[in-house]
GUKOLLO-528184 format. One record per residue: residue in three letters; x, y, z of N, C-alpha, C in turn. Coordinates in steps of 0.2 Angstrom, whole numbers, padded with zeros to 4 digits, always signed. Example, Ala and Ser with C-alpha at 12.3 -4.5 7.8 and 13.67 -1.06 7.14 Angstrom:
% residues 2
ala+0066-0028+0039+0062-0022+0039+0066-0016+0039/ser+0064-0011+0035+0068-0005+0036+0064+0000+0039/
END
This chain:
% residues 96
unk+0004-0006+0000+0000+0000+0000+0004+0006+0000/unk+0002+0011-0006+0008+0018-0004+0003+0024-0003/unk+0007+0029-0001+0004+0034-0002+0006+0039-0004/unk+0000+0041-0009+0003+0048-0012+0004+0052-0008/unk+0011+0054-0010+0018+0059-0009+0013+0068-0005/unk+0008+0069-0011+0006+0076-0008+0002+0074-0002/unk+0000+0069-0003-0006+0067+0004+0001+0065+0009/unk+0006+0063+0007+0008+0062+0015+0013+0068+0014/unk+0015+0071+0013+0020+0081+0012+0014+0084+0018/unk+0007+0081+0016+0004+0088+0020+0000+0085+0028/unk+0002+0078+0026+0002+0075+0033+0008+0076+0038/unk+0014+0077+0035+0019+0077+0039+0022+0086+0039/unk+0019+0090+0036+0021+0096+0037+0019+0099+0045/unk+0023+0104+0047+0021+0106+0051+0015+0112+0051/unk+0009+0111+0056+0005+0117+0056+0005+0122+0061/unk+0001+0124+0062+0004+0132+0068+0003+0128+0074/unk-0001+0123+0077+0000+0122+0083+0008+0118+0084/unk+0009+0114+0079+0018+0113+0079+0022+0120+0083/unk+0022+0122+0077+0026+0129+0076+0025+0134+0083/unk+0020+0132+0086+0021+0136+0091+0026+0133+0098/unk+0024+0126+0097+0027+0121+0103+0034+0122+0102/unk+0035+0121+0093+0043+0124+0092+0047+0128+0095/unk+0041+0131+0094+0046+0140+0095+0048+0138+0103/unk+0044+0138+0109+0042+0137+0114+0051+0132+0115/unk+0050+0128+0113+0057+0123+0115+0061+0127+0113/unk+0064+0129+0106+0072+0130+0106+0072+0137+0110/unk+0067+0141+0112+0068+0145+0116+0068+0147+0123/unk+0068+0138+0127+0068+0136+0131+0065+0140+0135/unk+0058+0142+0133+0051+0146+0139+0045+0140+0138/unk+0044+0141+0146+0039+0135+0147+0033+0138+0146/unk+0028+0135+0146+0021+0135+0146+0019+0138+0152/unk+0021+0141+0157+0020+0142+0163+0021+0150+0161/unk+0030+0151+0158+0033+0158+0157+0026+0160+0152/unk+0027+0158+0149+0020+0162+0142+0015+0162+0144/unk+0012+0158+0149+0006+0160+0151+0007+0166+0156/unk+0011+0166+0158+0012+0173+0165+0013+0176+0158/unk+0016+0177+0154+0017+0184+0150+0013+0185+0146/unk+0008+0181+0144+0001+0182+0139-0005+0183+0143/unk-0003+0181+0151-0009+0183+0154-0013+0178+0154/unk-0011+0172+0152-0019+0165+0152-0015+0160+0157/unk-0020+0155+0155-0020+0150+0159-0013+0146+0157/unk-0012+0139+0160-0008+0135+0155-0011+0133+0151/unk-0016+0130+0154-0022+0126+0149-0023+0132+0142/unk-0024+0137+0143-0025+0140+0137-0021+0139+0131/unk-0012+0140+0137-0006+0138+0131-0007+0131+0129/unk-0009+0125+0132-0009+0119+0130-0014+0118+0125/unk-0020+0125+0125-0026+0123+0119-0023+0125+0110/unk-0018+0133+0112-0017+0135+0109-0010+0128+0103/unk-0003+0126+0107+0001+0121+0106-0005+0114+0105/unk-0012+0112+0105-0014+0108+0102-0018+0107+0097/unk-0021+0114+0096-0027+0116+0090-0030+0115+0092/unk-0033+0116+0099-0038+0113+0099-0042+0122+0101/unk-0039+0129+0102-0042+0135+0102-0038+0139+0098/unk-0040+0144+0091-0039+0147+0086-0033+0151+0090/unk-0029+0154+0088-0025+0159+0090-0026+0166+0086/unk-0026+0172+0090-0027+0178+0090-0021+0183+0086/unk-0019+0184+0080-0016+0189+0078-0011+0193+0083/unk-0012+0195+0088-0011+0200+0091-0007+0193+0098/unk-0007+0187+0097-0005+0183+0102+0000+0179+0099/unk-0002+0180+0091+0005+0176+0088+0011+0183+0090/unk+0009+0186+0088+0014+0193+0089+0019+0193+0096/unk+0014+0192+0100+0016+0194+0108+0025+0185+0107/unk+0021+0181+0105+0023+0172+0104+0030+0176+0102/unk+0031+0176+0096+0037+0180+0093+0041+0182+0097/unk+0040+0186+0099+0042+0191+0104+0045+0187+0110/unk+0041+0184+0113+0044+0182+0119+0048+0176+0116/unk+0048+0172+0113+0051+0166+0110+0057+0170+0105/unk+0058+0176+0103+0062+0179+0098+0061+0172+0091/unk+0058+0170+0090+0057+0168+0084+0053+0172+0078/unk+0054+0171+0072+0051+0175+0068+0043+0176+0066/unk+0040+0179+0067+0032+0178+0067+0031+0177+0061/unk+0035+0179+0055+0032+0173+0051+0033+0165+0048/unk+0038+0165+0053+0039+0155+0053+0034+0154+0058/unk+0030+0158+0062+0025+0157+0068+0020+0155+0062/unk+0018+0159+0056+0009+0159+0056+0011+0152+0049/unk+0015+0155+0045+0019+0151+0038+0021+0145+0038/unk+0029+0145+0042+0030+0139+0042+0039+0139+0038/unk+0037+0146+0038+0042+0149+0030+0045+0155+0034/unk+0053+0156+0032+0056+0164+0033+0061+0166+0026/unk+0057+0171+0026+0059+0174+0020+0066+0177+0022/unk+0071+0174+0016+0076+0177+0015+0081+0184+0016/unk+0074+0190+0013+0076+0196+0012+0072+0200+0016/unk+0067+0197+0021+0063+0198+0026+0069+0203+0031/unk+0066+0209+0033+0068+0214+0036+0069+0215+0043/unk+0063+0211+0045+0063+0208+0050+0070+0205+0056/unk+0068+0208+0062+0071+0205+0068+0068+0199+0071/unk+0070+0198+0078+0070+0192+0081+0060+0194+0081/unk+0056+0189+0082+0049+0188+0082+0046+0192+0076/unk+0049+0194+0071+0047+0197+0066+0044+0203+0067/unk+0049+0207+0069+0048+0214+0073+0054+0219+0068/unk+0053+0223+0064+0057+0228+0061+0063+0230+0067/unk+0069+0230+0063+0073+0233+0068+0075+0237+0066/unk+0076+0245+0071+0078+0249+0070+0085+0251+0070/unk+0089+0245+0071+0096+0248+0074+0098+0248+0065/unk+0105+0250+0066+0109+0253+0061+0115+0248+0059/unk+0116+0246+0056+0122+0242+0053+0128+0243+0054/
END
């Protein structure tokens, strides 16, 4: 029995509840730190890290930010190359 290749690319890709648990690990902040800093419960953080409650625009942003990862690998999956973007996908204003 095989399976077609696009059915299983979009079974084994990662979605935003991934990419959230992600960020969370190599950024080595717990579920306890983000909920103190997002102001929820844990259980919220654990609904948000299993899909099982949509996440809010304004909560991926905060996500970024405390994790320093790029808010577009947060929502995408993808960071663009020439993306202007700092740490959580926040414009940086320093100078080169």
């Amino acid at each position: 029995m095989s399976i077609a290749y696009d059915d299983l690319a979009s079974k084994l890709s990662f979605g935003l509840p991934d990419r959230l648990g992600k960020a969370l690990h190599v950024a080595d902040v717990t579920t306890t730190d983000m909920a103190d800093y997002l102001g929820v419960t844990r259980n919220t953080i654990s609904n948000y890290t299993s899909g099982r409650t949509p996440v809010k625009k304004q909560t991926l942003r905060l996500w970024a930010l405390k994790t320093g990862v790029p808010l577009e690998w947060i929502e995408t999956g993808e960071i663009g190359e020439t993306s202007p973007s700092g740490p959580g996908g926040v414009k940086s204003h320093t100078k080169d």
